[in-house]
C-alpha positions in Angstrom: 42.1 194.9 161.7 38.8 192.7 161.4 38.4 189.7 162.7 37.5 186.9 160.0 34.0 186.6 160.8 34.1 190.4 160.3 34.8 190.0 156.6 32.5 190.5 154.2 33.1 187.7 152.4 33.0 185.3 155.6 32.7 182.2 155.9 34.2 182.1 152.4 37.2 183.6 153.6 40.5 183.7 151.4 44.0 184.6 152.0 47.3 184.5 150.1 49.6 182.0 151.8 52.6 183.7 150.5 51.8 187.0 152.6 53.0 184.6 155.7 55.5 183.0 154.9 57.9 185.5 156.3 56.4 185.2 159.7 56.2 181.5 159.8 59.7 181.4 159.0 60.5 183.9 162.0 58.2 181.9 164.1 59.8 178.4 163.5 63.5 179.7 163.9 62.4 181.7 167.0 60.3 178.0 168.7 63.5 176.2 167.2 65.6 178.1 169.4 63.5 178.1 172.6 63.7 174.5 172.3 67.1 174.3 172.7 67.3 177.0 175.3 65.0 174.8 177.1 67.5 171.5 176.8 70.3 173.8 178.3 69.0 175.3 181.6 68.1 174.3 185.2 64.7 173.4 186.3 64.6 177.2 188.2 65.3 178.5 184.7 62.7 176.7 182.7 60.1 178.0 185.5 61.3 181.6 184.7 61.1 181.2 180.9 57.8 179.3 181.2 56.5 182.1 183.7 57.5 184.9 181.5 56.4 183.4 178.5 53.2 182.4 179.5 52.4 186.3 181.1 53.7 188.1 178.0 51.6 185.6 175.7 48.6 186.7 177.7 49.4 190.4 177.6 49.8 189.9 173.6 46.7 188.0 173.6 44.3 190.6 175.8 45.6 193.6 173.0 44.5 191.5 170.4 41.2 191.9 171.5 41.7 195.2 173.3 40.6 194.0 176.7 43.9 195.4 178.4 44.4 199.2 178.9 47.9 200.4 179.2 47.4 200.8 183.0 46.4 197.1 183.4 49.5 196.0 181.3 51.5 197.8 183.6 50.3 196.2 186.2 50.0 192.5 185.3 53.9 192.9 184.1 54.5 193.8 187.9 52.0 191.6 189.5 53.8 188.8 186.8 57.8 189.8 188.4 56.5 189.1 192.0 55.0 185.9 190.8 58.8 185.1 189.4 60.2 186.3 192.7 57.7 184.2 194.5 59.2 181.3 192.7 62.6 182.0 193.0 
């Protein structure tokens, strides 16, 4: 997939709301419910979730723009569960 500014018609760049709505949906129900997780658990708990979501949105982020090779996912997802231990 192009980035935006890859288009060819950029910076006049169009797209059809509708194609989203799905995933907006997903994403609102999915924050919705991390919220309330969030209400419900200990202080240690929160650190986890934060921890772990933090890494993983990073991972995501780096294969976006292919900066991460397999090998270096692997090992940020181990270097991530000693930084969880570490906190534990």
């Amino acid at each position: 997939m192009k980035w935006n500014w890859e288009q060819k018609n950029w910076p006049e760049f169009q797209y059809d709301p509708s194609t989203l709505s799905e995933l907006e949906s997903q994403f609102l129900q999915q924050s919705g419910m991390l919220l309330g997780t969030l209400k419900h658990i200990g202080a240690d708990e929160k650190l986890h979730l934060t921890i772990d979501l933090m890494s993983t949105e990073a991972i995501n982020a780096c294969h976006c723009v292919s900066v991460l090779t397999p090998e270096a996912t692997l090992y940020l997802a181990r270097d991530c569960d000693h930084l969880l231990l570490r906190c534990s």
